[in-house]
N, C-alpha and C positions, 0 to 999 in steps of 0.2 A: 156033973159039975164041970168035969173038963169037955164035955163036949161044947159045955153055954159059954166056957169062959174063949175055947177057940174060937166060936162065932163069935163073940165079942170081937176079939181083936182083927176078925177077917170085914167084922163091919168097920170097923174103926179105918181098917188100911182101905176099903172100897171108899168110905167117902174123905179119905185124904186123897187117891189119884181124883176122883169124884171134880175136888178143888181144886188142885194144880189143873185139871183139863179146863174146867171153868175159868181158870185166868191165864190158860196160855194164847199165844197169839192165833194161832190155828183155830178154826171157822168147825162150828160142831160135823162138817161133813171132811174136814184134816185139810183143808185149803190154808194158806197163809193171807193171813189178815194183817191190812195195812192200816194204819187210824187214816180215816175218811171214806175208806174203799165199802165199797157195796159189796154184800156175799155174791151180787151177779159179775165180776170182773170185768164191768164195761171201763173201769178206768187203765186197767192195762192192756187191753185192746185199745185203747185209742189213743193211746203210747205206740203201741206198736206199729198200728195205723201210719202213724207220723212217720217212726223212721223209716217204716217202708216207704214212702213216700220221697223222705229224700234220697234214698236211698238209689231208688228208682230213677228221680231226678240226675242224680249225677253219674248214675251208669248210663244214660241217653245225653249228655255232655257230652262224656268220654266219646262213643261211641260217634258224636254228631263231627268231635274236634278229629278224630280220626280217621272220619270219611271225607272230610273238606281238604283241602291242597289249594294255596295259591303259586302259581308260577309267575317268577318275576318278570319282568319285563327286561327284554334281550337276550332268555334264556326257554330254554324246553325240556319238557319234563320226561325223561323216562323211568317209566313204569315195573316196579321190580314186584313179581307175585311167586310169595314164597323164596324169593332172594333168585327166579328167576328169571328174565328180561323178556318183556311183553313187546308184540310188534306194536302195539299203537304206541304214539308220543302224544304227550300234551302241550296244548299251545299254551303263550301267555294268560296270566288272570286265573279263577275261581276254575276249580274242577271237583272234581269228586271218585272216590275209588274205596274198593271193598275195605274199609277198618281191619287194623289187626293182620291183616292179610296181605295188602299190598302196598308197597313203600314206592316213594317217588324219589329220583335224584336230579340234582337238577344241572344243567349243562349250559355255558354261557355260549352263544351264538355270535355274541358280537365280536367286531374285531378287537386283534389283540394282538399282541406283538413279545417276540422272542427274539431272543439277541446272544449269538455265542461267538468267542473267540475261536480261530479256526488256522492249523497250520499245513500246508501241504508242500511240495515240489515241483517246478515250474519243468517245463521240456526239458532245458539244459543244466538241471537241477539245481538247481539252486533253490536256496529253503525260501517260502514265502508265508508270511505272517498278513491277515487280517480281520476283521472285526464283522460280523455279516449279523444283519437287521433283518426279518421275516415280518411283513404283517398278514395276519391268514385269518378268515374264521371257517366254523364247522358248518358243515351242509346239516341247516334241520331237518331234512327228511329222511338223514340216517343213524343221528348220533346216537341212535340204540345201540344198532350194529359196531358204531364206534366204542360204546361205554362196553357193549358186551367184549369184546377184541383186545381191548386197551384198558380200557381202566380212567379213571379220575385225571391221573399222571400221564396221561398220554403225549404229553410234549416233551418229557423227557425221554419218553418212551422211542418213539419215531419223529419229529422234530427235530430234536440234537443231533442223532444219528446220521440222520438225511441230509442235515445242513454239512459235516465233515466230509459224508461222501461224496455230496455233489463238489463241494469246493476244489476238494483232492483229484476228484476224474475231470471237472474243466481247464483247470491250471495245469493239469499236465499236457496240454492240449499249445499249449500258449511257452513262448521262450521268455524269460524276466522279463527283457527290454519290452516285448511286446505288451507285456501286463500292463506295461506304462504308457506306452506311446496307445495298445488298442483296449483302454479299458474300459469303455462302455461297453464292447466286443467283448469283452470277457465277463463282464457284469451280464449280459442278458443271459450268458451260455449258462451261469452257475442256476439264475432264475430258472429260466426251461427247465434242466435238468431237479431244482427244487421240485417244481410247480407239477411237472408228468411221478412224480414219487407221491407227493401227498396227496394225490385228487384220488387214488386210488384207495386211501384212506378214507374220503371222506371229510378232508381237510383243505381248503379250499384257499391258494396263495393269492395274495393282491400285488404285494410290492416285495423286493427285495433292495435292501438298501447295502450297502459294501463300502467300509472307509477304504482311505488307501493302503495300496498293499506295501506290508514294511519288508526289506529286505535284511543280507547279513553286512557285519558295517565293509567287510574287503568287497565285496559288490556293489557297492551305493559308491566306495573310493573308486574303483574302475569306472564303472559308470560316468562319474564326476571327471577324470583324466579323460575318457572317450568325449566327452561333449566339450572339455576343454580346447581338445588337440580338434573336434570337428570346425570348433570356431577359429582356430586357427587356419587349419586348411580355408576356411569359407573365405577369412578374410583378405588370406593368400591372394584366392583365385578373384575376388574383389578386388587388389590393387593388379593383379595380370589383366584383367579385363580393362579396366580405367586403363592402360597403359595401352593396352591393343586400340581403344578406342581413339584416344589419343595421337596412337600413329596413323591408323587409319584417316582421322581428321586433317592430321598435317599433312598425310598425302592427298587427299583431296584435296586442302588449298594449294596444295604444290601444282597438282593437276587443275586446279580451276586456272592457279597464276600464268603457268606454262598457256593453259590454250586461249588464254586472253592476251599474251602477247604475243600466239601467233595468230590471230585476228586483227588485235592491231597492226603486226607486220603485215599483215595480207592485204588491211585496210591501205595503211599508208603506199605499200607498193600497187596497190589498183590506183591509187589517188596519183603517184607519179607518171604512173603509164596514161592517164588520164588526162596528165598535167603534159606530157607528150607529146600525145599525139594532138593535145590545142597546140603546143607551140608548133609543131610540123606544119597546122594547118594555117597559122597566122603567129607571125616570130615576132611581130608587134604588140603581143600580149605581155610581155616581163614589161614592155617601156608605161604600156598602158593601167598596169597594178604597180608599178612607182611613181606614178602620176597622180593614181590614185590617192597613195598612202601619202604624197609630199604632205609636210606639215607648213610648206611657202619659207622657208627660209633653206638657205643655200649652205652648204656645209664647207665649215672652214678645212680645206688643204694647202700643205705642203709640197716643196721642189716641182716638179713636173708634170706631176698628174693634174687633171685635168675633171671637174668633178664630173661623176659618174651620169646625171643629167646631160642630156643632149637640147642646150638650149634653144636648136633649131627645131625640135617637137614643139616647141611653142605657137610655131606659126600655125594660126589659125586656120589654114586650109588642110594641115598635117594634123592640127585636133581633131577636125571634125571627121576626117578621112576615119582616125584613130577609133572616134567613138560608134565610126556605123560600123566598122568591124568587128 
């Protein structure tokens, strides 16, 4: 009797898991069962299907946007592999380079301009303050070699530097006053000495621009007292010269006056020895030019004299004698 009645209860407990297995969700071979799904799992394979798919898709995105590089325009690309620095450079526009692997940085070529204040000391020392303008760009066929060297910052790097030093070794070169009076001479000097420093970088200068150089204010006062006192002197030797000139002038007309009235003396005394030697040759020349000149009327005299006419030239035989002499 207790063996029947343990089977009883051993059957009773088989067909209770019996039922719980018939209504669990699990597939008579222990698979999990979805309401609609086939016991063949073509529904979650073609689930999976999919996200493999985009899955796929946007690992070939990644991969396509990480091997594409555009370089801008006025600028070149150097190539960093493994955070190394690759000899090739890339030109402007669409390129391509290992994903993942190799990085581009990009380098602007065009010109550009840098500008620092700059103070040094002139020959006769005196301090000298001013302003210098740099337009430079980089040679693209080596801003590898530049990026690799320098860095990004390379204008402050070598740029600033270069601009102090040049400025400081050509104005030592030069005395204040001359910084003023020869300054484009001193403006090419700083250039040059710019221009032979950065090409060896790789840095290529165009212009250098330079305001004027400000001095200390007791040198600008002296300065200003020297060009006072020069125009002084100047104008000194302005009214000495008008004054030399001057006498020079009035000795010339002294000397023109003087030999113009010994010309006229010389004139009038040839004119008497002239006058002379006619009357030695014919003494009836004085009676013959007052004959001339008479104006026909007779001059009234006094007491005894007798007028200076000799009325007996009148006679016609004594005219004409007169006139063929």
């Amino acid at each position: 009797m207790e063996d029947g009645t343990r089977n009883n209860r051993l059957d009773h407990i088989r067909k209770y898991f019996k039922s719980l297995r018939s209504t669990s969700p699990l597939s008579s071979e222990g698979k999990l069962m979805i309401p609609g799904q086939t016991t063949s799992g073509s529904f979650v394979e073609s689930k999976m299907k999919i996200f493999l798919g985009v899955g796929t898709a946007i690992v070939i995105l990644i991969v396509i946007s990480q091997s594409a590089v555009v370089v801008e325009a006025g600028h070149r690309g150097v190539v960093l592999y493994l955070g190394a620095v690759e000899d090739r450079i890339l030109p402007e526009g669409f390129s391509f380079i290992i994903p993942f692997v190799e990085h581009v940085v990009q380098m602007d070529v065009r010109t550009l301009k840098y500008q620092a204040p700059s103070t040094s000391s002139s020959q006769d020392l005196q301090l000298v303050s001013t302003e210098v303008a740099l337009n430079y760009h980089l040679d693209p066929t080596i801003v590898n070699d530049l990026y690799q060297t320098l860095g990004i910052d390379y204008s402050e790097r070598i740029i600033a530097p270069t601009i102090q030093e040049s400025v400081k070794a050509s104005t030592a070169k030069f005395a204040a006053e001359e910084l003023i009076t020869k300054r484009e001479e001193a403006k090419a000097t700083i250039g040059e000495v710019i221009r032979a420093t950065l090409i060896q970088r790789g840095i290529i200068s165009e212009q250098v621009f330079i305001t004027d150089f400000q001095f200390s204010p007791d040198f600008v006062t002296s300065v200003e007292a020297k060009v006072v006192a020069s125009q002084e002197v100047l104008r000194e030797q302005n009214i000495l010269e008008k004054v030399r000139i001057q006498a020079l002038s009035r000795e010339a007309e002294a000397v023109g006056i003087g030999k113009a009235k010994i010309a006229e003396a010389i004139g009038e005394a040839e004119a008497i020895e002239t006058i002379t030697e006619k009357l030695k040759e014919n003494p009836d020349y004085l009676r013959w030019q007052a004959i001339n000149t008479w104006n026909g009327e007779l001059p009234l005299a006094t007491g005894s004299a007798f007028p200076f006419i000799d009325i007996s030239l009148l006679n016609p035989d004594r005219v004409n004698s007169t006139d063929r002499n």
